[in-house]
C-alpha positions in Angstrom: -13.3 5.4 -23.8 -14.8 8.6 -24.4 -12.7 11.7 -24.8 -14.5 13.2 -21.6 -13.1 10.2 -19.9 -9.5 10.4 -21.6 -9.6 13.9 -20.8 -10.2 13.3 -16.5 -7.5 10.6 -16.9 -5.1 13.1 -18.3 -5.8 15.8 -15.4 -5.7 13.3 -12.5 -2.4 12.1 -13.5 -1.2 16.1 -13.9 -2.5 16.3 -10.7 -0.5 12.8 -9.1 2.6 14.5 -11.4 2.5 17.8 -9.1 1.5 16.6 -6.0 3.9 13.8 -6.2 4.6 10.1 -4.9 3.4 8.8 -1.9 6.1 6.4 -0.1 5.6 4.1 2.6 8.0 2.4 5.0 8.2 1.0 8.6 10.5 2.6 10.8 11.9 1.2 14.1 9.9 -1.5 15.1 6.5 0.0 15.7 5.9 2.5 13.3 4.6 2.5 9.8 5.6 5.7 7.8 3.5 7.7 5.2 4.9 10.4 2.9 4.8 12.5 0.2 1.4 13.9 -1.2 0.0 12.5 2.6 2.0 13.0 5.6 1.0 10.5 8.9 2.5 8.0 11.2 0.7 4.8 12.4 1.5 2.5 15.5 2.0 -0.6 13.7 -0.6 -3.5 15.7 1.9 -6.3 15.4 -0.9 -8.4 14.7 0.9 -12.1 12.7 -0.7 -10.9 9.5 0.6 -7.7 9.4 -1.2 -4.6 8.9 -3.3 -2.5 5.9 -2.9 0.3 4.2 -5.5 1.1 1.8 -5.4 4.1 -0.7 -8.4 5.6 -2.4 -6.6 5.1 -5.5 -7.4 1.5 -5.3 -4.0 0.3 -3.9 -4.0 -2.0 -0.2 -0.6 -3.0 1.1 0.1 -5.4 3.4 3.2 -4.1 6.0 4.7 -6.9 8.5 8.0 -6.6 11.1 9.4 -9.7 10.9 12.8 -10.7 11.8 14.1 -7.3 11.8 13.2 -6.0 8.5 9.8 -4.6 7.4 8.1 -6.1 4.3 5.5 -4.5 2.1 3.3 -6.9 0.0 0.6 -6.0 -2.8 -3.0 -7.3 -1.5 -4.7 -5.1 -4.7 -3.6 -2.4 -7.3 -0.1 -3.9 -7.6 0.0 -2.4 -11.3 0.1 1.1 -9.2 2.7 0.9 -6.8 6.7 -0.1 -6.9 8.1 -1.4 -3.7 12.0 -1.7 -3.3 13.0 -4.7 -1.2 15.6 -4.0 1.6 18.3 -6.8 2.0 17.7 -9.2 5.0 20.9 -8.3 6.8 21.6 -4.9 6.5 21.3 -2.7 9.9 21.1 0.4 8.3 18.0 -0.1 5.2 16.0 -2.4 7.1 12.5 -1.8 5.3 10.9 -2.2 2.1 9.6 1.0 0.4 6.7 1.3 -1.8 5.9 4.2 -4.1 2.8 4.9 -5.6 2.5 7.6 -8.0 -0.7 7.4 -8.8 -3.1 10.1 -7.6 -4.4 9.1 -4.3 -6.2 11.6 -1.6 -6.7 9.4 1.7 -5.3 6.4 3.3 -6.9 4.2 5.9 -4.6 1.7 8.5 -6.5 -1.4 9.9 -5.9 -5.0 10.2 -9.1 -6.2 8.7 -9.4 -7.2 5.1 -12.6 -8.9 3.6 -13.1 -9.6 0.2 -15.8 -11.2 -2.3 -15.7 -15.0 -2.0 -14.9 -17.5 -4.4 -18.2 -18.7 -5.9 -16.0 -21.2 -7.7 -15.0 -23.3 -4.8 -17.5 -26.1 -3.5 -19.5 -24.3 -0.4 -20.3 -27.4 1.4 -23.4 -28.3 -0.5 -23.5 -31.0 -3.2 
């Protein structure tokens, strides 16, 4: 690693340090919650897969209502965020939160997630 590159690496995370962390929550049972460094609110699609956040730091989380409590999975970057589980029978924390501290300056909500497929796996041809 150059010291140019050591150097950036240094400021971005002065930067993440003073902007601070993002969290992310569901709240009620319809929207998804954003806060910190970005402030927003999505309608949450209630689609069976749950829906994506996705963080130009790198991070995507997966966020599902199911059964009364919100869950909050790592789809990539899980080395960046911490997520706190909330019990499964507690009225009043009904909602994972995840925290990612690393600098991050937009996030995008969808329900669509493609990714690179496995070249390992047999593709139907012999």
């Amino acid at each position: 690693m150059s010291l140019a590159e050591i150097g950036r690496e240094a400021a971005e995370r002065q930067i993440a340090k003073e902007r601070g962390p993002i969290t992310v929550y569901g709240a009620s049972d319809d929207l998804i919650e954003v806060e910190g460094a970005i402030e927003e609110e999505f309608s949450y699609s209630d689609d069976e897969n749950g829906d994506l956040l996705a963080f130009s730091c790198g991070v995507v989380l997966r966020i599902r209502y199911t059964a009364g409590v919100w869950r909050i999975t790592p789809v990539s970057g899980a080395e960046m965020v911490r997520i706190t589980q909330a019990p499964e029978d507690d009225d009043d924390n009904y909602s994972d939160r995840a925290v990612i501290s690393t600098l991050t300056s937009w996030v995008v909500h969808g329900t669509g997630f493609a990714k690179v497929r496995d070249l390992n796996k047999n593709n139907g041809s012999e």
